[in-house]
C-alpha positions as CSV (number, residue, x, y, z in Angstrom):
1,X,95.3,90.0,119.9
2,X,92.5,88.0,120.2
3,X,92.6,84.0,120.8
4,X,89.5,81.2,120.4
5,X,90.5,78.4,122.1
6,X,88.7,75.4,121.5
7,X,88.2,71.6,123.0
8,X,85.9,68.8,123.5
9,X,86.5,67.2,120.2
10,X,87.4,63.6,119.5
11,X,85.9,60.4,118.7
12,X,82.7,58.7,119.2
13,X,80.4,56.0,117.9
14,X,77.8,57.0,116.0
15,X,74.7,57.8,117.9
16,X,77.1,59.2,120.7
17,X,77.5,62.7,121.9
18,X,80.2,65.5,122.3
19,X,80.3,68.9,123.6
20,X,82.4,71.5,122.2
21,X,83.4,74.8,124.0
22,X,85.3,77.9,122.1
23,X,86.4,80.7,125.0
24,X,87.5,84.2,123.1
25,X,90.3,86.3,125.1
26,X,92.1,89.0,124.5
27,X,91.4,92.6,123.5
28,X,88.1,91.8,122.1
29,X,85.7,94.8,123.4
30,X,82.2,93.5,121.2
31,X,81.2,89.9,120.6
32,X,77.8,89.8,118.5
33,X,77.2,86.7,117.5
34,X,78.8,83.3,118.1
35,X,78.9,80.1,116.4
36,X,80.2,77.0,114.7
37,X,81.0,76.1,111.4
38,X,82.4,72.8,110.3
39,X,84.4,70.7,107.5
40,X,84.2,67.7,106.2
41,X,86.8,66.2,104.0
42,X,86.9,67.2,100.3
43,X,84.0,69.4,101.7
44,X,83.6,73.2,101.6
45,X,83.3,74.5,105.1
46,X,79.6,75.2,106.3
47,X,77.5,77.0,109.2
48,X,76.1,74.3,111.9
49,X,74.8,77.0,114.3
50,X,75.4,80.1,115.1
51,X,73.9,82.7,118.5
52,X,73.4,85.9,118.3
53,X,74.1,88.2,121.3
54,X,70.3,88.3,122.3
55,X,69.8,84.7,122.1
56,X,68.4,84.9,118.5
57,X,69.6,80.9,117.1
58,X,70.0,80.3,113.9
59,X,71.2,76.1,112.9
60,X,71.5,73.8,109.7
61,X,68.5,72.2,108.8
62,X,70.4,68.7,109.3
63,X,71.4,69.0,113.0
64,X,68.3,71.3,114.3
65,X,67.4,68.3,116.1
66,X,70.3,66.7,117.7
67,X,73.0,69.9,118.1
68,X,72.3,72.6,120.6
69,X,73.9,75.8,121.1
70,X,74.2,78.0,123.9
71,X,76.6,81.1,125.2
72,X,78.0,82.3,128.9
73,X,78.4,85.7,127.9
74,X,80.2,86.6,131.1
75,X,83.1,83.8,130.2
76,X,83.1,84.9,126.2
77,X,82.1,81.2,125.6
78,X,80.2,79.4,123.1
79,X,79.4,75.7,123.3
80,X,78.2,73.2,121.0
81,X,76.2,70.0,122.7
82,X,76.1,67.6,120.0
83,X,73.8,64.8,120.5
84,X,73.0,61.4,118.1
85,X,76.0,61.9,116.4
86,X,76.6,60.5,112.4
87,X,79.0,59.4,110.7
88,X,78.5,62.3,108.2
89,X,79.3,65.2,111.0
90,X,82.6,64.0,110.8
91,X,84.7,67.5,109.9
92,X,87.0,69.8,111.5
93,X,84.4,71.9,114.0
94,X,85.7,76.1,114.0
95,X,84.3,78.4,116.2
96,X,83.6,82.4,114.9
97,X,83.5,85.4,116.9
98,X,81.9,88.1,115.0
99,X,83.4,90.8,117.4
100,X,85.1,94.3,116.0
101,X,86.4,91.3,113.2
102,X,85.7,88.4,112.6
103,X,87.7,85.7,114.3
104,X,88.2,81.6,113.5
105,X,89.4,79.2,115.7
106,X,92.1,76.8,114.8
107,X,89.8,74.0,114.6
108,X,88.9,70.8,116.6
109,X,88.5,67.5,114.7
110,X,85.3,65.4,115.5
111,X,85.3,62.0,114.0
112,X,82.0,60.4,113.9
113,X,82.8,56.3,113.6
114,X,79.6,53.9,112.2
């Protein structure tokens, strides 16, 4: 089995900053690409960022400037530095794992207050 465990998710003003991590474990032999999708209520889920296993970055237009993404491919880990925060990247943040399958998180909820 494979497990994504995620943290760093909360609240924060607006204009503040979080930083989420995702750590895959378990009998997971291949990780391509890493990444982050989000929520919002009433909302379809949608990509913020995703990192492919030679660095290759691809991010939605409306957090290219404020949300970074970065990988430790010796700890299977994927993080999410999330700077300038809005009150519309309020969601539930799910890490991906595009490994043998593709794996989800569970989820950690980031609530943006104005």
């Amino acid at each position: 089995q494979v497990q994504l465990v995620e943290s760093g998710g909360g609240l924060v003003q607006a204009g503040g900053s979080l930083r989420l991590s995702c750590a895959a474990s378990g009998r997971i032999f291949t990780i391509n690409a890493m990444g982050w999708y989000r929520q919002a209520p009433g909302k379809q889920r949608e990509l913020v960022a995703v990192i492919t296993g030679n660095g290759r970055i691809t991010s939605a237009d409306s957090v290219k400037d404020r949300f970074s993404i970065s990988r430790d491919n010796a700890k299977n880990t994927v993080y999410l530095q999330m700077y300038s925060l809005k009150p519309e990247d309020t969601g539930v943040y799910y890490c991906n794992v595009a490994g043998e399958m593709i794996y989800w998180g569970k989820g950690t909820l980031v609530t943006v207050s104005s």
